[in-house]
N, C-alpha and C positions, 0 to 999 in steps of 0.2 A: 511915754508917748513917742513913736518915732516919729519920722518925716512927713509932713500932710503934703498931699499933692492933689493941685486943683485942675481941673479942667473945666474947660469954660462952653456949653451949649447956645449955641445962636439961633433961636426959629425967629419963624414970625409971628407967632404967638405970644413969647417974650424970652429971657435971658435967663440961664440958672445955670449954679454951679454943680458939679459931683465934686465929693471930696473925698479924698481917699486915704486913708492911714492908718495908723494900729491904735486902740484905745479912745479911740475919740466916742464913742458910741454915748459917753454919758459927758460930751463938750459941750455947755449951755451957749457958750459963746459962738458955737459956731449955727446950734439951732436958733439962738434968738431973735434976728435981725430976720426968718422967714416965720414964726409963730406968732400966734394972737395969744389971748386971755386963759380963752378955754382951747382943748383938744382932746382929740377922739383918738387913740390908739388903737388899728385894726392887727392882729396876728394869730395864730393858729395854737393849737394847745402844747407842741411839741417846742416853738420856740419860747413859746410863752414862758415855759418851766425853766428857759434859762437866762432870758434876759429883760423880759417883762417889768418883774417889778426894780429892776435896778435905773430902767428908763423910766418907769413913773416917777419912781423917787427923786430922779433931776430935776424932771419937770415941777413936782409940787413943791423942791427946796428952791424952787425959783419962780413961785409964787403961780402957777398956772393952773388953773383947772382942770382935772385931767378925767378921762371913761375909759377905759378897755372894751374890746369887744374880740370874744376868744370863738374862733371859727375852726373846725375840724380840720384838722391836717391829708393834704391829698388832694391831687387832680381833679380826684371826683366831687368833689365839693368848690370846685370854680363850676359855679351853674348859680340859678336864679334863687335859692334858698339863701345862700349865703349873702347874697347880693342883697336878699329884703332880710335877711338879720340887720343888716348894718342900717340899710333906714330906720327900722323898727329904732333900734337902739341912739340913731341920729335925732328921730322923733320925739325920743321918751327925755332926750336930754335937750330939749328944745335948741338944736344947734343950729347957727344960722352961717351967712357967708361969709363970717370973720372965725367961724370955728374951724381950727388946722386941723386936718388928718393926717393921720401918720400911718405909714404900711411899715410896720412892720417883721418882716418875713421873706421867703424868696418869689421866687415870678407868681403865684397861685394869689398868694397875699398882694402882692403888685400889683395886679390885673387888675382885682377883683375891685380892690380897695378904691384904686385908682378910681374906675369905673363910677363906683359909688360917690366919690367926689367930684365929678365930672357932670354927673346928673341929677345930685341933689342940691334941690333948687336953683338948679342948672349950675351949678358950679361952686365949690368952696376951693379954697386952697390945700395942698398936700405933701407932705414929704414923703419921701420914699428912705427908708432904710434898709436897703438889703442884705439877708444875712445866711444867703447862698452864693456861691463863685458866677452860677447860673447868671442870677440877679444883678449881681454887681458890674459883672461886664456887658450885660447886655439887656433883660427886659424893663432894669430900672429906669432907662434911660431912651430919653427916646416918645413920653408920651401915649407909646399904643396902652391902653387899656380894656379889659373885653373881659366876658364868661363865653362856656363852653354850650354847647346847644348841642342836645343829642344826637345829631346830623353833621354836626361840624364841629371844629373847633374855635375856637375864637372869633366866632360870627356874628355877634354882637356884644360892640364896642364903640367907644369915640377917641378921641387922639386927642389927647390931654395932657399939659406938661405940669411936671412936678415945680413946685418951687426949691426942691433941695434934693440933691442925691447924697445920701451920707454912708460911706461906704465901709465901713472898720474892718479888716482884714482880721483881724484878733478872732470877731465871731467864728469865722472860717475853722477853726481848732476845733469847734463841737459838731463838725458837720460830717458825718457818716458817709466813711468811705465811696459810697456809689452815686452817693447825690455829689460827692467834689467831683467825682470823674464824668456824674454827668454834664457840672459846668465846663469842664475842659473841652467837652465838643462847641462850645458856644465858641470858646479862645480860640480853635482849631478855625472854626468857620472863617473867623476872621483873619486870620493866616491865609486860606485858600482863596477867598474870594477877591484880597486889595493887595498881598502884601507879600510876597517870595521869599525877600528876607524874613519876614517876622515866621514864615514856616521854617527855615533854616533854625534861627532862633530857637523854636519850638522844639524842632529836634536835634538841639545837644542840650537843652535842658529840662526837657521832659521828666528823665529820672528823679531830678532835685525839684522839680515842680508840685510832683506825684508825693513826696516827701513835705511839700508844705512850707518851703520856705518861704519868710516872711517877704525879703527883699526881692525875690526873683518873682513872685506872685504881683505884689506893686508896680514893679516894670510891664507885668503880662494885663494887670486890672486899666492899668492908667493908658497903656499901649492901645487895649481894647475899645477903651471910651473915646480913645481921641480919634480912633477909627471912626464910632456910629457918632459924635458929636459933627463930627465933617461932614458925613451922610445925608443924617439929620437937617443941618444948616443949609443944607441944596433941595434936599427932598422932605422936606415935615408930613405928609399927608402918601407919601408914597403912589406918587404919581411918575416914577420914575425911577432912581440907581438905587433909592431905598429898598427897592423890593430882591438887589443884590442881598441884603440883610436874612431872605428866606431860605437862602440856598440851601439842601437838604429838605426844607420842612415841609414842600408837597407832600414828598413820602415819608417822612416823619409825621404830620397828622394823620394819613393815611392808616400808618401800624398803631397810632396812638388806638385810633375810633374804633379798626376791626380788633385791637385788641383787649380793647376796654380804659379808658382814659388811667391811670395808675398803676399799670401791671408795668406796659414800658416808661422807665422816667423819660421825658420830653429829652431831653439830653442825651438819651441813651437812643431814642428813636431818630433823633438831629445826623447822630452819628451814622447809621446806619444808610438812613437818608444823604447825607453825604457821598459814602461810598456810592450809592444810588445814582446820584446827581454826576457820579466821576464816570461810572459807565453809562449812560447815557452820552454823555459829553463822548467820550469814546464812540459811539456810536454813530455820532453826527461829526465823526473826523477832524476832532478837535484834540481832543487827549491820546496819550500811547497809556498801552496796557500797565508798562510799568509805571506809570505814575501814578495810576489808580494802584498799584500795587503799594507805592511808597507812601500814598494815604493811609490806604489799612496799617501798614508797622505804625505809624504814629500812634491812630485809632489804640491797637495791642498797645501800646506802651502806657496809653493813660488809663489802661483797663476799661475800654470800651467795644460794644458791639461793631463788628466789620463786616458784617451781613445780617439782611431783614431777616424777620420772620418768615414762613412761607405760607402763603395764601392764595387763593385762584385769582389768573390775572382779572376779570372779572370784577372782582370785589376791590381790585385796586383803581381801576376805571372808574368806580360807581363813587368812593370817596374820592377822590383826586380832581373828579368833574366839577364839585360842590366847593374847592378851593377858590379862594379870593383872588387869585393871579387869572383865573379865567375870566375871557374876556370875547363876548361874541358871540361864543359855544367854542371859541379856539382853547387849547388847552395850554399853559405856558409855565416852561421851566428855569430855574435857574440853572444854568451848563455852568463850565469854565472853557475858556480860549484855551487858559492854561493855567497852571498850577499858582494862585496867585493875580487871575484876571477872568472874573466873573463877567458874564452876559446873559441876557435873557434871549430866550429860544422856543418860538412857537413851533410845537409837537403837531403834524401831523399826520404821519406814519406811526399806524399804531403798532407796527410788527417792530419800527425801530424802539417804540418803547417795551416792547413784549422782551424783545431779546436783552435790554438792559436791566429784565426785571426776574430772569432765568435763576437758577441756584446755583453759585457758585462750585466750580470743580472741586476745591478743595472744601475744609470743615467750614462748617459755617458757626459763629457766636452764638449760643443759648444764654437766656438769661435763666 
């Protein structure tokens, strides 16, 4: 087991740790002092097959009760089915407000699960185990919970905080190439939007990132959370610098919905979005060209998308209106001042968003 490293969440909801380290995934000691009796494990079929029954096994050599419940792997199953599997199965094992749930899995599992402990019978307690990069640096933490509504993304939800983030880097070795690069846009985000140096950082060690090293991923996972735990701790309900945390993801749900929630992974669309968010900011005479430029070589370095899909401005209107940042009928984005200092920026010139949303001169990213 290497180095554990804690970071410590402050809402006013209440207090919890994430922990971060290599092997700890089946540490009773560090689950025990947030678990009850019984618990409910929620995760998908894809992780399930790798780390499922090694987690039940802790749990029942240390006397708890335990249920799985194995939910379809993908986007497209954060929606209401998945959401009444897990009651159905809360039901049938008569679980009540001392029964712990456990996610599991990456953000889709997170959400979902979360969600479900949030609202049955108005609240149980939850751990969150992420075991995507996605997850660990960012949607485990933090409390949002939600499913996906045909219309929107993440549009019903409550803010709900875990009582444990446990985060084992180890998992990360079995996670397929384009899902780690999609959590690298999450790491990236948080570079541009608070942190100049942590982008500098970002790029000289990208290569060796991309390669998976254990210690340099640690510094980038723990780097990240102490980011959105500060955020958090000012803003819990996102009523203010928390929604710096969406930068990118107007027009990341945007590609997600016209393009069908699964085809682009959330991280690959975050990216995009990004770029997105740098020409705009460009737009509104904040940014210079090359910096949006020196975004994208990051972008190319972690093998991610550097330009959206293309679709009529139109359709990006009609999703982007239905965002959660709107407020009024005003439309509102996250910009940057600069590379490294996010602000929010009410859009109303729609020609300025037209021209930030044009096709790139050069190739543009396929997936």
């Amino acid at each position: 087991m290497g180095k554990l490293h804690t970071v410590q969440v402050d809402t006013p909801s209440h207090d919890y740790p994430i922990e971060i380290g290599t092997g700890i995934l089946g540490d009773f000691d560090i689950l025990k002092p947030y678990i009850g009796q019984k618990a409910v494990i929620v995760s998908n079929d894809t992780v399930a097959e790798y780390y499922l029954s090694f987690l039940e096994s802790c749990l029942k050599d240390n006397h708890i009760e335990v249920l799985s419940v194995i939910l379809p792997d993908g986007e497209q199953y954060k929606n209401h089915e998945s959401l009444n599997k897990i009651y159905d199965e809360l039901l049938l094992a008569h679980a009540d407000r001392k029964t712990t749930l456990i996610a599991l899995g990456g953000g889709v599992i997170g959400d979902t699960a979360g969600f479900a402990a949030a609202t049955y019978q108005r609240g149980m307690p939850f751990i969150q185990i992420p075991t995507t990069l996605l997850s660990q640096v960012d949607s485990s933490v933090g409390g949002k919970t939600a499913i996906n509504h045909a219309l929107g993304k993440n549009m019903i939800g409550a803010f709900y905080q875990p009582e444990l983030v446990l985060a084992d880097l180890s998992v990360l070795a079995t996670l397929p190439e384009r899902e780690f690069s999609a959590g690298m846009a999450e790491v990236i985000k948080y570079a541009l939007l608070g942190d100049a140096d942590f982008l500098q950082w970002l790029e000289k060690h990208m290569d060796a990132l991309m390669q998976r090293d254990v210690e340099l991923l640690a510094c980038a996972v723990k780097h990240c959370c102490e980011m959105k735990a500060d955020i958090v701790a000012q803003d819990e309900t996102e009523q203010g610098i928390r929604a710096w945390l969406n930068l990118g993801h107007t027009f990341a749900h945007a590609i997600e919905a016209e393009m069908g929630y699964g085809v682009w992974l959330h991280g690959e669309a975050v990216a995009a979005g990004m770029v997105l968010a740098c020409r705009l900011s460009e737009q509104i005479g904040c940014l210079k060209q090359e910096e949006t430029e020196r975004v994208c070589r990051l972008l190319q370095k972690a093998r991610l998308p550097d330009a959206p899909p293309a679709f009529p401005f139109e359709r990006w209107l009609q999703h982007m209106r239905r965002d959660k940042k709107v407020q009024n009928g005003k439309m509102r984005f996250i910009t940057l001042k600069s590379l490294g200092q996010a602000q929010i920026s009410e859009i109303d010139d729609m020609e300025c968003l037209r021209q930030a949303l044009l096709p790139f001169s050069g190739s543009q990213s396929v997936l």
